[in-house]
C-alpha positions, 0 to 999 in steps of 0.5 A, a space after each residue: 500500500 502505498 502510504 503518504 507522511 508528513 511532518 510536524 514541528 521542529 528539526 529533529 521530528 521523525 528522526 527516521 524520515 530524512 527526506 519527508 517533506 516538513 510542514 507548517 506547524 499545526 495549532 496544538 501540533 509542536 512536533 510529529 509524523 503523521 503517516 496514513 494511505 496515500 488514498 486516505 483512511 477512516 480509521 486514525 490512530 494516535 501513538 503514544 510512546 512511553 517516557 521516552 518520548 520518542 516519535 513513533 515513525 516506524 509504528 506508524 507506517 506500520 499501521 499505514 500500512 494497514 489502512 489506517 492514518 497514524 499520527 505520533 507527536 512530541 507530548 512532553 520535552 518540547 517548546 511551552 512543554 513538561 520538560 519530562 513527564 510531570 503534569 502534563 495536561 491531557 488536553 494536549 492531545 486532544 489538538 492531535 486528535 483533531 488533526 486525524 479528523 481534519 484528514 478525514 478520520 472517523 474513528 479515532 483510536 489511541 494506541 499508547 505504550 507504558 506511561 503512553 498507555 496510561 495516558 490512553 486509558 485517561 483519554 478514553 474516559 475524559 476526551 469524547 469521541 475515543 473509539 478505540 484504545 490499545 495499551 501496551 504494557 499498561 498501568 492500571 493506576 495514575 503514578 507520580 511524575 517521572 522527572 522535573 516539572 515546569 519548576 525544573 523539580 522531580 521532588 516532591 512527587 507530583 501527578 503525571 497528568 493534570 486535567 482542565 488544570 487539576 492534578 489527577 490523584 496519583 501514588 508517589 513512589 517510595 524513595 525508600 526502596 533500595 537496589 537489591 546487593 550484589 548487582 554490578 557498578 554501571 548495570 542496568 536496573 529493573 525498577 517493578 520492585 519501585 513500583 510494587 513497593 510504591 503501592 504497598 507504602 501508598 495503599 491509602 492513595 491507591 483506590 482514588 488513583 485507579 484509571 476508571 476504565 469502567 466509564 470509558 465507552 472505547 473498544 480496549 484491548 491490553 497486551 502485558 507481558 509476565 516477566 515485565 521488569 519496569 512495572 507489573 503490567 500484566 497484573 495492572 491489565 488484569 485489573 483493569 480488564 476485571 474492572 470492565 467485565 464487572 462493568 458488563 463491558 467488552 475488553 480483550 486481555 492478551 499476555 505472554 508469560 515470558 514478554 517483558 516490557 516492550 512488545 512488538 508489533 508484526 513489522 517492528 526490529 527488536 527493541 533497542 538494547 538499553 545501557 540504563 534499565 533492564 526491561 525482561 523478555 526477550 526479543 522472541 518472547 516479546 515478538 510473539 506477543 506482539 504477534 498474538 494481539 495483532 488481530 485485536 490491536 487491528 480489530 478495535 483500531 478498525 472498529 471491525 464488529 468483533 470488537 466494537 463496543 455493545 457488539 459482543 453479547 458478553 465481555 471477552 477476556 483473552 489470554 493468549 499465554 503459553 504456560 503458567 506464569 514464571 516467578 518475575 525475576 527482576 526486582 532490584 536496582 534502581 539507583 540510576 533511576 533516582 533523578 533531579 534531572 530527566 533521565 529517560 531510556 531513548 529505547 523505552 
């Protein structure tokens, strides 16, 4: 298929599409790649990289490739922007989603990846007219800032979103916890014991900090990985995916016992090696995920009937796993992770 990009913003946007044409910066739009069918399409996707924040350009043209125009923007770290994930007003996206329905999209979907996907879940609920929304490697609660603010501070801990200029309550994160003895000077982290502990500290914090997916009328489907070193994303979807049947709602749950963190979708290269953090999985482990929920992350992005909100006579939980789920195995380190500054992972 032959597809049609564009992009957004400042130098430095889809630094994997040298020779796209720029264009004028779009109201709302700093900076971006916006790849869809050079014949157009009624389906659009917002993608949403985690802390990152990188642009998604080869994710995109993956999904342009499928019929569908895909759209990834610069959501922190830029002109007037969080300079890292702090605070950061939900509404911001709503300028991008625009931009998809001023190129003649009709369905609107949001594809987000770990902190990505957690600001999917949020606009699902809060922004009308999300159809459709893809979380990979999710969170079912709002979590603390990671990295400064406007203020140039990372401490005190403050919510990772704001909504019409309020902070959403959040669980900060427990400066207590301490890396496990033993791991090598210079080694990459896992930080999920940060985050299991976290919750534990804040038990009190957690109830007013659960995304409620339960009022979002979006199609949902959730693809965790079990040996997820970053965060326990595959517990957090079961969570949300119990919140929807609960609620008499559709949801579609696809997790793999031995990806870890980043899965990848039918088309993508093995996730960059990271010097920082440890990530679990492995390459084969994390690409047959991706294989795996492909189907449904086309379906709901689609809008096809088996996935379409109310066509379902009852709420669907799929998990596609190859065995029991292994005992995780990353729980220590954290110490580089510990900032003032920002300090994100290019490959996360």
């Amino acid at each position: 298929m032959h597809i049609v990009e564009r992009v957004f913003g400042a130098p430095g946007a889809g630094e994997a599409a040298r020779g796209t044409p720029r264009t004028a910066l779009h109201p709302g739009v700093r900076e971006g790649f916006l790849a869809r069918p050079a014949a157009g399409a009624e389906a659009g996707v917002l993608v949403l990289s985690g802390s990152s924040g990188r642009i998604e350009d080869e994710r995109c043209r993956i999904l342009a490739r499928e019929g569908m125009a895909a759209l990834s923007i610069r959501w922190f770290g830029g002109p007037g922007q969080p300079p890292d994930v702090c605070e950061v007003p939900l509404e911001t996206f709503g300028a991008a989603i625009e931009v998809l329905r001023a190129g003649g999209a009709r369905r609107i979907g949001v594809l987000g990846t770990s902190k990505g996907a957690e600001a999917a879940l949020h606009l699902s609920v809060l922004l009308p007219g999300i159809d459709a929304v893809v979380a990979l490697s999710p969170t079912s609660l709002t979590w603390a800032n990671v990295g400064p603010g406007r203020d140039g501070l990372a401490r005190p801990y403050r919510s990772s979103w704001t909504w019409r200029g309020e902070p959403l309550p959040f669980v900060p994160l427990d400066d207590a916890w301490t890396p496990a003895p033993g791991r090598p000077e210079g080694a990459p982290v896992a930080i999920l014991g940060w985050y299991e502990r976290s919750r534990r500290t804040f038990a009190d914090r957690v109830d007013a900090a659960r995304i409620p997916v339960e009022r979002s009328g979006a199609a949902l489907v959730l693809v965790a990985g079990g040996d997820d070193a970053m965060w326990p994303s595959l517990r957090s979807a079961e969570e949300l995916a119990a919140r929807r049947t609960a609620a008499g709602l559709p949801v579609r749950l696809v997790g793999g016992p031995d990806a870890g963190h980043r899965p990848r979708l039918p088309g993508e290269g093995p996730a960059p090696v990271s010097t920082r953090f440890l990530y679990g999985g492995s390459a084969a482990a994390d690409a047959a995920l991706g294989a795996a929920a492909w189907p449904h992350v086309l379906d709901a992005l689609r809008g096809t009937p088996a996935t379409a909100p109310g066509s379902e006579a009852r709420p669907v939980v799929l998990r596609m796993t190859t065995g029991p789920r292994p005992p995780l195995r990353h729980r220590r380190g954290q110490d580089s992770f510990k900032r003032t500054s920002r300090g994100q992972d290019s490959s996360k």
